[in-house]
C-alpha positions in Angstrom: -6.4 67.2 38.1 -7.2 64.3 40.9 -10.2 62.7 41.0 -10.4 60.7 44.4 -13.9 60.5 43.7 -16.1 56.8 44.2 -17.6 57.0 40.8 -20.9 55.3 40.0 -19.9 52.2 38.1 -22.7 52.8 35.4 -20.5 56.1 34.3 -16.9 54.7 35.3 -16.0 53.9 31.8 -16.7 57.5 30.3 -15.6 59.4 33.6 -12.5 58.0 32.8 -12.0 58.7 29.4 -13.6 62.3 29.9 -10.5 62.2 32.6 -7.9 61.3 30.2 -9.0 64.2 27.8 -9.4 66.7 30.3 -6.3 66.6 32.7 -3.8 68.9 32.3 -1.6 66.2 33.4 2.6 66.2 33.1 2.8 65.3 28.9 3.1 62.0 28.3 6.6 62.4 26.5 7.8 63.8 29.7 8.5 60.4 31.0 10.1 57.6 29.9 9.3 56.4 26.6 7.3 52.8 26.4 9.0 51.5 23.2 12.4 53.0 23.3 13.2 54.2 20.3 15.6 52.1 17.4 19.0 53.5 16.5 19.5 56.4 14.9 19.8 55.8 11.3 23.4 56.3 9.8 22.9 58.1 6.1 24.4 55.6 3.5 25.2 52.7 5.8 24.5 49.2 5.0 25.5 46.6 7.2 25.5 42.6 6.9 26.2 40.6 9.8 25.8 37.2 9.3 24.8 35.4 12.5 23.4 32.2 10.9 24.8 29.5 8.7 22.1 29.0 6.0 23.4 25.7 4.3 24.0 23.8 7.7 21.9 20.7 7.2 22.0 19.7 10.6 19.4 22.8 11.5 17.0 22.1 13.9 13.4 21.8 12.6 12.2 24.6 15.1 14.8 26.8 13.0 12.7 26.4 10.3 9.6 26.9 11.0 6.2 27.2 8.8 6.9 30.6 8.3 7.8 31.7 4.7 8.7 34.9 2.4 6.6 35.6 -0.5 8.2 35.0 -3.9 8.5 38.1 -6.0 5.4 37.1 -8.3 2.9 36.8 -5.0 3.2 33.3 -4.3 4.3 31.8 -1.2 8.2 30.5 -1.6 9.4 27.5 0.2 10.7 28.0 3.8 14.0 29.1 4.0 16.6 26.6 4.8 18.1 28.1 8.4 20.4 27.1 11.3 20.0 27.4 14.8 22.2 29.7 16.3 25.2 28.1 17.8 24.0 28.3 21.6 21.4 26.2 22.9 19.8 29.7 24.5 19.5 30.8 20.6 17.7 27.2 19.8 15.2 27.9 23.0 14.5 31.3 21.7 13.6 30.3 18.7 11.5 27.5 19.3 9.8 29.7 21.3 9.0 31.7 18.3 8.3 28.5 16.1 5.4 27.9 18.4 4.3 31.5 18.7 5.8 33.7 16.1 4.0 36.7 17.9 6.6 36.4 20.4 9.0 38.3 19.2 7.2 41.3 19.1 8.6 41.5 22.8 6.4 44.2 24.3 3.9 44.7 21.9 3.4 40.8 22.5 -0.1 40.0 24.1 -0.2 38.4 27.5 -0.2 35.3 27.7 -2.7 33.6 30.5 -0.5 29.9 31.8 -2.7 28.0 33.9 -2.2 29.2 37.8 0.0 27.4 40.1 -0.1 28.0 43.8 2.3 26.5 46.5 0.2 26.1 49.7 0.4 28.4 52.4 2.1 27.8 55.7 -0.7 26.2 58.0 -3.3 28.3 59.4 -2.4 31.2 56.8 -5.0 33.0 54.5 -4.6 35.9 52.1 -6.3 39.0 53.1 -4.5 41.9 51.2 -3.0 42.5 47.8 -0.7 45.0 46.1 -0.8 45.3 42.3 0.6 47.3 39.5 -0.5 46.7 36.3 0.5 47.4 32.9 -2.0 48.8 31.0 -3.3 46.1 27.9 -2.7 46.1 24.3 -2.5 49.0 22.7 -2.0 50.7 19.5 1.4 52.4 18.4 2.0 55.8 20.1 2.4 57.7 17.1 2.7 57.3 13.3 7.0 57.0 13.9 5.6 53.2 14.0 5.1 53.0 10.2 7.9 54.7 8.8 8.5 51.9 6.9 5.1 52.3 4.9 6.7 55.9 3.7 9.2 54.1 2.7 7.4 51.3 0.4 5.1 53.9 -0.7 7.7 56.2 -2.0 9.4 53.2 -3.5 6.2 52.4 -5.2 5.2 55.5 -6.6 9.6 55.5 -8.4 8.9 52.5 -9.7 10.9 50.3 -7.8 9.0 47.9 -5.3 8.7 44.7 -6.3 5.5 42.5 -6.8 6.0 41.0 -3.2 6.5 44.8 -2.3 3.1 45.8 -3.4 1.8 42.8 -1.7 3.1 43.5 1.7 2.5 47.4 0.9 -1.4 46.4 0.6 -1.3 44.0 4.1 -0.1 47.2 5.7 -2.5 49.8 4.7 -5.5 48.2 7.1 -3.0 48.3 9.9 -2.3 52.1 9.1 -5.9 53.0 8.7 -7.1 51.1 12.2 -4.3 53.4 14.4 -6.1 57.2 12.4 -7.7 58.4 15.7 -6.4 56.1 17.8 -2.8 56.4 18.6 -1.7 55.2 22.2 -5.1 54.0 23.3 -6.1 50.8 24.4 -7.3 47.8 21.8 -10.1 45.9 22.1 -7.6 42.9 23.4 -6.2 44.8 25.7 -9.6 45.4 27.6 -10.4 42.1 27.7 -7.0 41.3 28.7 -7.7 43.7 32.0 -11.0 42.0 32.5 -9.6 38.4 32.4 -6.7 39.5 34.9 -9.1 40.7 37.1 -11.6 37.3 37.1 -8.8 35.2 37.4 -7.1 37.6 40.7 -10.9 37.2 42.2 -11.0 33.5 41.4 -7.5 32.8 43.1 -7.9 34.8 45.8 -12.0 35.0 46.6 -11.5 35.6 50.7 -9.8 38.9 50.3 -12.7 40.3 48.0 -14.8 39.8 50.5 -18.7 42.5 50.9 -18.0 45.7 52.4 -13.9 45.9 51.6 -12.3 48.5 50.0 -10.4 48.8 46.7 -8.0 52.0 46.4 -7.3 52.2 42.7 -4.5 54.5 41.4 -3.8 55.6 37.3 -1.6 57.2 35.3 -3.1 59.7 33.5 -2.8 58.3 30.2 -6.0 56.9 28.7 -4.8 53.6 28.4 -3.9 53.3 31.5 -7.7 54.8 32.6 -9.5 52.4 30.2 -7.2 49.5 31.8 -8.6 50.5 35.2 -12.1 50.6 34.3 -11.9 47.4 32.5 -10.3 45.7 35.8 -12.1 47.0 38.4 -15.7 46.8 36.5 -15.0 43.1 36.3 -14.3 43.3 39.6 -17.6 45.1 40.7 -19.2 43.0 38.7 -18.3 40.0 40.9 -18.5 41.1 44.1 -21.1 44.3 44.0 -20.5 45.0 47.7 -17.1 46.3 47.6 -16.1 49.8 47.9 -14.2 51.3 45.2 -12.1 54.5 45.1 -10.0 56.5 42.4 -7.4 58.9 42.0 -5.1 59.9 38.9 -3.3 63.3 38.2 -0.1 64.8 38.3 0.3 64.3 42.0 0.5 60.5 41.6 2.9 60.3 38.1 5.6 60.7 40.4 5.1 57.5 42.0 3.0 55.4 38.5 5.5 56.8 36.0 8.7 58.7 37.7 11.3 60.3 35.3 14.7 57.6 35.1 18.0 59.3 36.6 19.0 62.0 34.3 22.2 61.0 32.8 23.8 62.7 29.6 26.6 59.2 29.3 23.2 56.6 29.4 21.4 58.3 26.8 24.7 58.1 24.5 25.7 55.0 25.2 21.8 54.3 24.6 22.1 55.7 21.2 25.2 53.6 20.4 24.1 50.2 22.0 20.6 50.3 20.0 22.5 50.5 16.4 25.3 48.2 17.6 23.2 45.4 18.9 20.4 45.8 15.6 23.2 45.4 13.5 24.8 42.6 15.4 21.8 40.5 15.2 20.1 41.2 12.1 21.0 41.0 8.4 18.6 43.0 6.2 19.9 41.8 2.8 17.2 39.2 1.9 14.2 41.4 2.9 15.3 43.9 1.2 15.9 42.2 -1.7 12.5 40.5 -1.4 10.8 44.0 -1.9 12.9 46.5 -3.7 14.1 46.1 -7.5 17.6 46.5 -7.8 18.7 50.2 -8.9 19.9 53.4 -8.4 16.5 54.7 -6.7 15.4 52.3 -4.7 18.9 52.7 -2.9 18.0 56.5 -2.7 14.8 55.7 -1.4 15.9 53.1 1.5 19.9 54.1 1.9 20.0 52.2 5.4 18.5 48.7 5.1 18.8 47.8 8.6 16.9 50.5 9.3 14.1 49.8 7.2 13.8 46.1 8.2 13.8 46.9 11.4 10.9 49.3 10.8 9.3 47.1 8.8 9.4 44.6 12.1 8.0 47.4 14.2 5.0 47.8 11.6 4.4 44.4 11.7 4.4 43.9 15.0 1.5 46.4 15.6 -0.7 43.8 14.7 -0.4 41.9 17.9 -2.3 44.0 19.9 -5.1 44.1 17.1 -6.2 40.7 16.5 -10.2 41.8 17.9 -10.3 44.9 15.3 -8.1 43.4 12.1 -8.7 39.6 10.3 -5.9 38.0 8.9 -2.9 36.1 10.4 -0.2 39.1 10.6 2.8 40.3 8.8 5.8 38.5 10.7 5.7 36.2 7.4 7.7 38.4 5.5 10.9 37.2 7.4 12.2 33.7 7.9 12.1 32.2 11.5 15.6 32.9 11.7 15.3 36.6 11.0 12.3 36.9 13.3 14.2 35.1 16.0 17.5 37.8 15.4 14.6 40.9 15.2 13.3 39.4 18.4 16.5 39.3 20.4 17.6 42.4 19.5 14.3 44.5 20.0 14.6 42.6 23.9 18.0 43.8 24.8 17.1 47.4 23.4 14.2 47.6 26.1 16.3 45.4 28.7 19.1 48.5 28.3 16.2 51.3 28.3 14.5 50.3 31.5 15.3 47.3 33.4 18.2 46.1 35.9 21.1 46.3 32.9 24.2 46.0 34.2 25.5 49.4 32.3 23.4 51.8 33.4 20.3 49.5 34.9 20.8 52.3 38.8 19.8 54.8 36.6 15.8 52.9 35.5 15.9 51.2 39.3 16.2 54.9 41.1 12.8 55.7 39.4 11.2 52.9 41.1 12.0 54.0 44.7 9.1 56.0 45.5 6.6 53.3 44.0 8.3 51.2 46.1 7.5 53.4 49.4 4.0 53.8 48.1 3.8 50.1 48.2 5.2 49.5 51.5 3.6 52.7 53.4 -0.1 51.1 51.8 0.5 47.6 52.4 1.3 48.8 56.0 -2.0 50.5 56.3 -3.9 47.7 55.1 -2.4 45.4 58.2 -3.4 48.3 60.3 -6.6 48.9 59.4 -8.0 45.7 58.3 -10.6 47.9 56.0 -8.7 47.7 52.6 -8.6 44.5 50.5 -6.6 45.6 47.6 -4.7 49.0 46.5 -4.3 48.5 42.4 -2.1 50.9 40.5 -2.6 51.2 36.2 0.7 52.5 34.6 3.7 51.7 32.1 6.1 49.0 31.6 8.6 52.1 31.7 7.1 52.3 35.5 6.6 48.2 36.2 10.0 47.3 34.9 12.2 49.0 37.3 10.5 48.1 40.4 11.5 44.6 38.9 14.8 45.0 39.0 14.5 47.2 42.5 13.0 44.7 44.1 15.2 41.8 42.9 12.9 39.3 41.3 14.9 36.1 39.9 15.3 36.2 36.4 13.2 39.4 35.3 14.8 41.4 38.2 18.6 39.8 37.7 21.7 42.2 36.9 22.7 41.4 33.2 24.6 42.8 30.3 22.1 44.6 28.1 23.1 42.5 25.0 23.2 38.7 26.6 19.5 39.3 28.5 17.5 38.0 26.1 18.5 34.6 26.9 17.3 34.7 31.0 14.6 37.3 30.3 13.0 37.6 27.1 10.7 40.6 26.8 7.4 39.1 25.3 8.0 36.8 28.6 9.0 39.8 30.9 7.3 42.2 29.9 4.2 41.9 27.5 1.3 44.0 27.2 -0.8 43.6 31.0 2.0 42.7 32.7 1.5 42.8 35.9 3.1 42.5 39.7 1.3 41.4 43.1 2.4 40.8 46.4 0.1 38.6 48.3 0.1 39.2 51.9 -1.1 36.3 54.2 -1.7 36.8 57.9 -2.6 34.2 60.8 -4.0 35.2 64.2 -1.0 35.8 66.5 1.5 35.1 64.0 3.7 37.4 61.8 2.3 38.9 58.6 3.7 36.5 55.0 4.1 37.5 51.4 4.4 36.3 48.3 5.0 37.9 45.1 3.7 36.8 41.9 4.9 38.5 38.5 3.1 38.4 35.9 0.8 35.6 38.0 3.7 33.1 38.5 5.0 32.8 42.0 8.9 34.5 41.5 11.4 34.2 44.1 13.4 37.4 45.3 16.7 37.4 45.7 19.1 37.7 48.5 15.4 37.1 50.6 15.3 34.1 52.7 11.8 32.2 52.2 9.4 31.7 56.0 8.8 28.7 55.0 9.1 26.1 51.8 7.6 28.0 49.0 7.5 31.4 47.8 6.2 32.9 51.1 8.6 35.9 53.0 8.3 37.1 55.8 6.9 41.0 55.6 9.2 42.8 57.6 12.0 41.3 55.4 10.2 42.7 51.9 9.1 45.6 53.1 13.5 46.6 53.9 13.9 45.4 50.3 11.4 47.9 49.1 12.3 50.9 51.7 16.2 50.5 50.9 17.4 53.7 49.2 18.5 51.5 46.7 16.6 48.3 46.7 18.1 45.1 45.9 21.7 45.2 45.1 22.3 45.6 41.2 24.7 42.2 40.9 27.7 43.6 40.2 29.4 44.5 43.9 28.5 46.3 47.1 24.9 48.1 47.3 26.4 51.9 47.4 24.2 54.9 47.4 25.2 57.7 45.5 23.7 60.6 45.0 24.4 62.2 41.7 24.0 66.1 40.2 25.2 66.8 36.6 27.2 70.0 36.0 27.2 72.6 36.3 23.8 73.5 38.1 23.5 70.3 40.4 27.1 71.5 41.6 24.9 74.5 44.3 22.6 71.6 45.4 25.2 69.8 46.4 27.4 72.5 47.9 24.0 73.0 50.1 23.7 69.5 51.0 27.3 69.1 51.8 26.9 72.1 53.7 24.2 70.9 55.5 25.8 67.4 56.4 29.1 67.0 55.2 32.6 67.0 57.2 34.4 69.6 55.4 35.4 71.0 52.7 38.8 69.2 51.7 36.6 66.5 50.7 35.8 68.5 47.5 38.7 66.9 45.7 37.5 64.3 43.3 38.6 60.7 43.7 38.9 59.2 40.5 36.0 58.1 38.3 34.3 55.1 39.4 35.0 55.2 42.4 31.6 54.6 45.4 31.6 54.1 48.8 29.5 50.9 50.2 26.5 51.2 52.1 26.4 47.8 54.1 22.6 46.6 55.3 21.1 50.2 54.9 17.9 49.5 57.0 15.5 51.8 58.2 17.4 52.6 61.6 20.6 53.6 59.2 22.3 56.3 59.7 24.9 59.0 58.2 28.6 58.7 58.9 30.2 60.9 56.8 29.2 62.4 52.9 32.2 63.1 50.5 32.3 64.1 46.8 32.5 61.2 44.4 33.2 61.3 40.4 30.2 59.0 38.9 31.2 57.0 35.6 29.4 59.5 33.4 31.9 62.4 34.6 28.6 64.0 36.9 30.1 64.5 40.8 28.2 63.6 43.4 27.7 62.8 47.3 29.2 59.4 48.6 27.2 58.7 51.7 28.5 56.3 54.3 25.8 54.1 56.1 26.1 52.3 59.3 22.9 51.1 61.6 22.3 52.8 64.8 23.0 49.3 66.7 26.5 49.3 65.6 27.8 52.1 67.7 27.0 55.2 65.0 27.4 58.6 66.4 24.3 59.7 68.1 24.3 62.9 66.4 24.9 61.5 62.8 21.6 62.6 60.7 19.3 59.5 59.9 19.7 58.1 56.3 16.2 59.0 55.4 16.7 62.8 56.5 19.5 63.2 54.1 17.4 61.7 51.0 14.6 64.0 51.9 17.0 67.2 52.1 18.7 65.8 48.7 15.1 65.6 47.1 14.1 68.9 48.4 17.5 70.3 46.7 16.6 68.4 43.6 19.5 66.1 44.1 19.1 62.5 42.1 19.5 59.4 44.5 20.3 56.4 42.8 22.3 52.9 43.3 26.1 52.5 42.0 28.2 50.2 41.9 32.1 49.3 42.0 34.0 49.5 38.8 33.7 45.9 37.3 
């Protein structure tokens, strides 16, 4: 269903909720999942890995922070005496946490609104246009998955075996539980008011673009958080400036470019699997929680066979109360571990979603390659907008599984950077990269008879991209140069070697669409024969005048084969009857044929 529709703002607000219950839009598990799920448990294990030294005296104070575990008859025990990790990016995280425990709840965390810095403008400049994509705000869990961990204290409960503290955090629970009945996946009350802040402080910063009479082309994933996002936002915006001319479109049409599927690959998904478990147990050591809540015995071991499991769990319980602070009283749950377990729960819940969807340095081509036609949405609107003069602003409500790889497409220092999965908590932590209302804009500036500027701002903070040269001092690029980043097969090179398109089919039934495409364009077919694994072929400065010099079959480092295609731009002597770059990505698409960036073996 697409509604493109100018709605009556009196009736926005239910038209879009009567929207999200009545598409017949793609299922919301059909794409990728916002909190990627924890490890899968392993029957019977327990593991202890001890990553802090609890008797160092010399602990920083931040390490131990005011928060404290509850003492097996109610009361509240002394603060447990904890270490810093040994690296000073450990002590930064957690003082981070000591001054906002909340924190590590990563991408459940509520957004946080830091007063707004701007660098001036090169002389005679003025904004007139921006390009947004927003997460949608706070939100309840997706689904009752979230409190496994009640089950489990329940059950322990009703055998006998929970412990006084045990009831005590089993009762702080139950109002959590009860809130999400009816409400699973929709938007809080702070994540409303989270949309409606963004939007004031956007028309504050930035008054001359909203000016009486301009339009507002307003996109949504069909999910009803994302709808109540919108209408939050764009009724604030209404509300300031009545004049301007809103419209709205959602539906399956536009999922493709708010929410498109990652690169279908059998090796991610395992090596997924494995890194989730691995980098849970590497950080965190479940032995004092569970102490602090089960009685020693046969049944409660029954009950709770894998206590990593349940701690971590219990952290994803309690961190559902983030995005409820409007509809639940009371000061959270993250008190049940020690600032040095909260700090280990944290780190390890950010690399899990760094691996799932942003620019990791495993398998970080396969969450980029989603981003690329939201990327060509941005760039084929932004150019419209400098055509036309007419629109003011096109804003797009999705996912952090949609906002996050167009992060690492695009390059953006620190959020955007190439890293291993299990060190990227300490350049991009998620409850800074990624909280709920995230958000991107790029700011375009214009002056008469001058070249059209950009900046882009993530999450309101001026970022810088890189491998982008800067106009001028400040944050401001030149268009023409963002808009290659965006339109580049492959955006912004992944960090690890040569930008390389490759476009990949898993066996056996991608092997026909790629016999057609080599067919199509390819030189022959001896090239069949499989180099080894790893191996790419580099695709120098692929512009939009690049052009195909040859295709040949390449073995990907999940054991899929795929087409190698070699770039070169038209002004460096290419063939004139080599197919244009773009042609060959359209036939690929049409074939079903995945496109995504690769690099050389590291």
């Amino acid at each position: 269903m697409t509604d493109r529709s100018a709605l009556p703002f009196a009736a926005l607000s239910a038209a879009v909720f009567a929207a999200s219950c009545a598409t017949r839009g793609v299922p919301e598990a059909a794409f990728p999942e916002e909190d990627p799920p924890v490890f899968e448990a392993v029957p019977g294990a327990s593991v202890r890995v001890d990553v802090f030294d609890a008797g160092d005296p010399a602990a920083a104070p931040a390490a131990r922070a005011a928060v404290s575990a509850r003492a097996p008859d109610g009361e509240r025990a002394a603060p447990a005496r904890e270490a810093v990790a040994e690296d000073p990016a450990a002590a930064a995280f957690a003082a981070d946490l000591a001054a906002d425990p909340g924190r590590a709840a990563g991408l459940f965390h509520r957004y946080e609104f830091d007063p707004i810095r701007d660098a001036p403008p090169p002389e005679g400049y003025a904004p007139f246009y921006v390009s947004h994509y927003g997460r949608h705000g706070s939100r309840y869990q997706i689904d009752k998955r979230s409190f496994a961990a009640v089950e489990v204290l329940q059950a322990a409960k009703d055998a006998g075996v929970l412990t006084a503290a045990g009831e005590d955090l089993l009762e702080r629970l139950r109002p959590i539980v009860a809130e999400h009945e009816g409400m699973y996946g929709q938007l809080s009350l702070l994540g409303a008011e989270e949309h409606k802040r963004l939007a004031r402080r956007m028309h504050a910063r930035f008054p001359g673009v909203f000016a009486a009479g301009r339009r507002v082309r307003c996109q949504s994933s069909t999910i009803q958080r994302c709808l109540a996002s919108m209408a939050n936002f764009t009724c604030t915006l209404k509300g300031l400036q009545p004049n301007l001319d809103f419209s709205f479109a959602t539906g399956d049409r536009y999922m493709a470019t708010i929410l498109h599927p990652y690169l279908p690959s059998e090796a991610r998904k395992k090596w997924l699997s494995g890194f989730d478990r691995d980098v849970v147990a590497s950080n965190v050591s479940p032995d004092r929680v569970a102490a602090l809540v089960f009685a020693d015995g046969p049944a409660a071991r029954e009950i709770a066979p894998d206590p990593l499991r349940f701690v971590f769990d219990l952290f994803a319980a309690a961190s559902s109360f983030e995005s409820l602070t409007l509809e639940l009283d009371g000061a959270g749950l993250f008190d049940v571990f020690t600032p040095g377990e909260l700090a280990a729960l944290g780190r390890a819940r950010s690399c899990i979603h760094y691996a799932h969807m942003a620019n990791a340095a495993e398998y970080g081509h396969c969450a980029a390659w989603s981003a690329h036609d939201l990327a060509l949405d941005i760039a084929r609107r932004a150019d419209g907008a400098i055509a036309s003069g007419g629109v003011c602003a096109d804003l797009r409500f999705g996912h952090d599984s949609g906002l996050r790889p167009l992060v690492g497409l695009l390059g953006l220092e620190g959020a955007g950077a190439c890293s291993p999965s299990a060190e990227s908590w300490k350049t991009c932590p998620t409850w800074k990269g990624m909280p709920m209302a995230s958000n991107l804009q790029i700011v375009f500036y214009r002056k008469p008879g001058a070249e059209v500027l950009a900046k882009v701002l993530y999450n309101e903070k001026e970022t810088a991209v890189d491998g982008l040269v800067p106009a001028s001092p400040g944050p401001y690029y030149r268009w023409s140069d963002l808009k290659r980043r965006l339109e580049a097969p492959g955006g912004a090179p992944t960090g690890r070697g040569t930008l390389t398109l490759f476009v990949a089919a898993p066996e056996p039934d991608g092997r026909a669409a790629l016999d057609a495409l080599f067919g199509k364009y390819g030189a022959g077919a001896a090239a069949f024969d499989p180099p080894a694994p790893d191996e790419t072929v580099s695709l120098p400065e692929a512009g939009p005048g690049a052009v195909v010099d040859r295709l040949r079959i390449v073995a990907a480092r999940d054991g899929s084969l795929g087409l190698a295609v070699d770039g070169a731009s038209a002004s460096a002597g290419a063939s004139g009857e080599a197919p244009p770059l773009e042609t060959v990505l359209l036939e690929a698409r049409r074939l079903g044929v995945a496109v995504a960036v690769r690099d050389p073996a590291p």
